[in-house]
C-alpha positions in Angstrom: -2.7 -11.1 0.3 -4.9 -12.7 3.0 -8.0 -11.7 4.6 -5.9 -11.4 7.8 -3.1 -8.6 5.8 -7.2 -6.9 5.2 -8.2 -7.1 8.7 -4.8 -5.8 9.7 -4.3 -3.1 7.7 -8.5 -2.1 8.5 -7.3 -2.1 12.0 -3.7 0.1 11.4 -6.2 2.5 9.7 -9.2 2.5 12.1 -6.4 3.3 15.4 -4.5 5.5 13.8 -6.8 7.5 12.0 -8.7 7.8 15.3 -5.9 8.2 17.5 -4.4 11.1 14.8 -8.1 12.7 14.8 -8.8 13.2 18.5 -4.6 14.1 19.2 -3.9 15.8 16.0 -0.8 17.5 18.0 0.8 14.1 17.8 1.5 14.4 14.4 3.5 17.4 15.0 5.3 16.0 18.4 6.5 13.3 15.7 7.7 15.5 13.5 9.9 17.5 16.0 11.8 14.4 16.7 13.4 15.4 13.2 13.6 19.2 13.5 16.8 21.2 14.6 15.6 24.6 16.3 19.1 25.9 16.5 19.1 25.4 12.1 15.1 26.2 12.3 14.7 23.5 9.8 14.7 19.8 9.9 18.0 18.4 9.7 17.5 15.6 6.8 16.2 18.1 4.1 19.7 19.4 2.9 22.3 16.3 3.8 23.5 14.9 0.8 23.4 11.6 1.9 19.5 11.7 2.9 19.0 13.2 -0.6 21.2 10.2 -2.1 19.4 7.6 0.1 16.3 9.4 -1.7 17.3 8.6 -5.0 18.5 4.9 -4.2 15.1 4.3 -2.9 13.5 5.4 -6.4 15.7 4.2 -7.9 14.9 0.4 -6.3 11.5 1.2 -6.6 12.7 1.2 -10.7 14.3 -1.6 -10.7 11.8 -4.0 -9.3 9.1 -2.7 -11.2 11.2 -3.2 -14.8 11.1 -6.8 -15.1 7.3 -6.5 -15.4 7.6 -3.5 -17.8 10.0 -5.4 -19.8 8.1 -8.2 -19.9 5.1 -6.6 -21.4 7.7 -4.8 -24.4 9.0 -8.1 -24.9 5.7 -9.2 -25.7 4.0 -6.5 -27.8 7.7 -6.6 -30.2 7.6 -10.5 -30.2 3.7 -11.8 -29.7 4.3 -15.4 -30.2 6.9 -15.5 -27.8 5.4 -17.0 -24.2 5.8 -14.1 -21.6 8.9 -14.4 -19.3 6.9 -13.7 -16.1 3.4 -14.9 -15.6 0.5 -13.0 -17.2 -1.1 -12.1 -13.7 2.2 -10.8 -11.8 2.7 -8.4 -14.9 -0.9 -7.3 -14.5 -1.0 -7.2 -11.0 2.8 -5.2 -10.6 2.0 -2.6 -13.1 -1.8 -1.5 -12.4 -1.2 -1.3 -8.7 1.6 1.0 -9.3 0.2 3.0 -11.9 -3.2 3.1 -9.2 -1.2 3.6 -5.8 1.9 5.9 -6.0 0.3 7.7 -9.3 -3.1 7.8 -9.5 -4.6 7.7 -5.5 -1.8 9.7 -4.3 -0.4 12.0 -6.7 -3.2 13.1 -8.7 -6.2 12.3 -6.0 -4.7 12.7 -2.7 -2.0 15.1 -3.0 -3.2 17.6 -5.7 -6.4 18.0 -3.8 -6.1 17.6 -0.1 -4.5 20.8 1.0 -2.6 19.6 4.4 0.7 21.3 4.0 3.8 19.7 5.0 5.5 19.8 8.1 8.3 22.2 6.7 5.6 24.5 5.5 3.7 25.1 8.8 4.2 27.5 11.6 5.4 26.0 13.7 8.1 24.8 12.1 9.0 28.2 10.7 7.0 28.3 7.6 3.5 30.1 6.5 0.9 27.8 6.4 -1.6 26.4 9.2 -1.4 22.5 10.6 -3.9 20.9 9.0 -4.8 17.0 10.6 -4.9 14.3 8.3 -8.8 14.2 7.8 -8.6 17.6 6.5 -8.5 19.2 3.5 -8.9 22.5 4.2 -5.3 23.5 4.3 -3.2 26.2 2.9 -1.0 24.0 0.4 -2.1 24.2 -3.5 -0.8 21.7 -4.6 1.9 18.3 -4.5 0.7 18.5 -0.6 1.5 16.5 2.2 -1.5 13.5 2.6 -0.9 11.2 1.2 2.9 9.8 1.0 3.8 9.8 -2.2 7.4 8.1 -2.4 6.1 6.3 0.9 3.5 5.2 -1.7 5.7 3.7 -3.7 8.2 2.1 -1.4 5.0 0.4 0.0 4.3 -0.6 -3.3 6.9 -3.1 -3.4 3.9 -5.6 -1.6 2.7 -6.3 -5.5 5.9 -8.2 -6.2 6.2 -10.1 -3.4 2.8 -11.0 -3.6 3.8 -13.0 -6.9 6.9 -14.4 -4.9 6.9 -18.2 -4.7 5.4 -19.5 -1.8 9.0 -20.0 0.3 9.9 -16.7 -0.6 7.0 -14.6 0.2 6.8 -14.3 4.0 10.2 -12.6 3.4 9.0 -10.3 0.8 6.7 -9.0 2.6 8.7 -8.6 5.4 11.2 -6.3 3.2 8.7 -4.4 1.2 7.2 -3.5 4.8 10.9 -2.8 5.8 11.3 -0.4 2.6 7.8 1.4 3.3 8.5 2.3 7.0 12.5 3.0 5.8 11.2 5.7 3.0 8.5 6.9 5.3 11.2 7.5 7.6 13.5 9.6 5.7 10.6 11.4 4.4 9.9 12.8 8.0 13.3 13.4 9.1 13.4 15.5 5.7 10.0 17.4 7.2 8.6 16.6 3.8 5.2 14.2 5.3 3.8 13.6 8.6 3.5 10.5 10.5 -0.1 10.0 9.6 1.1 10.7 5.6 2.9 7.5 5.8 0.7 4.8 7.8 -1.9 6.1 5.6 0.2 6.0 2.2 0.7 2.5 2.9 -2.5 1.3 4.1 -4.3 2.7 0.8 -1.2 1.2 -1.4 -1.9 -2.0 0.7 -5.8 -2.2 0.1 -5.1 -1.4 -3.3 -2.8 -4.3 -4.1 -5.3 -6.2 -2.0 -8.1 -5.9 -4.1 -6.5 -6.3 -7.7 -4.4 -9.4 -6.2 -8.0 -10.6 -5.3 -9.7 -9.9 -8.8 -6.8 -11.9 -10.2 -6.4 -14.5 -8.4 -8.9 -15.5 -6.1 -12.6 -14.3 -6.6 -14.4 -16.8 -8.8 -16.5 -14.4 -10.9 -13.9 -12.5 -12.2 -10.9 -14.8 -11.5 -8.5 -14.8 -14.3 -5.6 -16.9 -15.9 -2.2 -16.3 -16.5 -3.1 -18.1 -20.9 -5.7 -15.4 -20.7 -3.9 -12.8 -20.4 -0.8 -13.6 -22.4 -4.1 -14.6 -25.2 -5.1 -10.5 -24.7 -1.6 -9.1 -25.0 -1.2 -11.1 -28.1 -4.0 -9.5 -29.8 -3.4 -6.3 -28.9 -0.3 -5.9 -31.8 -2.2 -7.8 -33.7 -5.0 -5.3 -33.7 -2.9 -2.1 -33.7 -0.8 -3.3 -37.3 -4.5 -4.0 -39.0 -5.1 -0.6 -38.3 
C-alpha cells in the first residue's frame, strides 16, 4: 500500500476510463467473447459449475474476512483478553469491506447508476440501451451493472494482505489481484458486468483500502496504534453494560 500501488491504479483508471469513453463499443466487443448466438445468451450464466465457482468465490471472500470478525466478538464477550490479530488489521479488514463491496458499490454505484448489464441490452437480446461506463443515464433501476459488485469484493481481498507479514505480502497481493481478475472474469462470461465494471470495481476497492491503510498506518496526524485500538474496543462493552 505504496504510493507506487496509488500511481498505478491512477494510471489503470485514467487509460481505461479514457480508452472505454472515446471506444465505448469495446466494452461490448469484450463481452461477445462470452456470448453464444446460436443459445442467444451468454454461455456461463446457466452452467452449474460457473454458478458453483460463484459461490466458492463468496464463499472465500467469507472466510478470509472471519478471522477479523471473530476477532472483534472475541473481544466485546471477553474485554480483558488481548485481541488475537492486531488492532489495526481488524480495523482496516472490516471497514474497507463494509466501504468497498457494500457501501461504494452496492448502495452508491449500483443502485443509482443505471448502466444495464450486458445480458440486459439489445444487443445481446434483451430491452435495455448500452449505456458506457461514465453514464448514468441507463435503463436499469436498480442492482445495475457499474460498478462490480462481487468483483468488488474478490478485489477486496488487498485489505488482508496488506496486513501480511512483510515476506508474505508481495504474494498476497499477487493472489488477491489473481482472485479480482478470476471473479471479474466469470462475472463476464456470465454477461452479468462489463469489462469496464470490473477494472473499475477494483480500482475504487483499491483506493479505498489505500486510503484507510494510510490513515492507520502511515500518516502522522491521524496515525494510529494497534494499544489504541484494543484500549477503544475495551470500552465499548464497558459502556454498553453501564447503560
Amino acid at each position: 500500500m505504496n504510493r507506487t500501488g496509488l500511481v498505478i491504479a491512477l494510471a489503470v483508471a485514467a487509460v481505461v476510463g479514457l480508452v472505454f469513453a472515446i471506444w465505448p463499443d469495446l466494452d461490448l466487443k469484450l463481452a461477445a467473447l462470452f456470448f453464444d448466438p446460436a443459445r442467444a445468451g451468454f454461455w456461463r450464466a446457466y452452467d452449474p459449475l460457473y454458478l458453483r465457482a460463484r459461490d466458492v468465490a463468496v464463499w472465500l471472500v467469507a472466510l478470509v474476512a472471519a478471522p477479523a470478525g471473530i476477532a472483534l466478538a472475541l473481544k466485546f464477550i471477553w474485554p480483558r483478553r488481548p485481541l488475537i490479530i492486531p488492532g489495526r488489521a481488524i480495523v482496516l479488514m472490516l471497514v474497507t469491506l463494509a466501504l468497498a463491496p457494500g457501501v461504494v458499490a452496492n448502495l452508491v454505484f449500483k443502485e443509482h447508476w443505471g448502466r444495464p448489464r450486458p445480458i440486459d441490452v439489445t444487443e445481446f437480446g434483451g430491452d435495455e440501451h448500452f449505456r458506457p461506463w461514465w453514464d448514468p443515464r441507463g435503463d436499469c433501476p436498480k442492482n445495475c451493472s457499474f460498478i462490480g459488485g462481487e468483483p468488488a469484493g474478490a478485489f477486496w481481498t488487498l485489505a488482508p494482505a496488506a496486513v501480511l507479514p512483510p515476506q508474505w505480502r508481495a504474494l498476497g497481493y499477487a493472489a488477491a489481484l489473481a482472485f479480482g481478475v478470476a471473479v471479474g472474469a466469470q462475472r463476464m462470461a456470465a454477461g452479468a458486468h462489463f469489462f469496464s465494471d470490473v477494472v473499475f470495481a477494483g480500482v475504487f476497492t483499491f483506493l479505498i483500502i489505500w486510503l484507510t491503510h494510510a490513515w492507520l498506518y502511515r500518516w502522522r496526524p491521524t496515525r494510529i496504534t494497534d494499544a489504541s485500538v484494543e484500549q477503544l474496543l475495551q470500552r465499548i462493552p464497558r459502556a454498553l453494560r453501564l447503560r
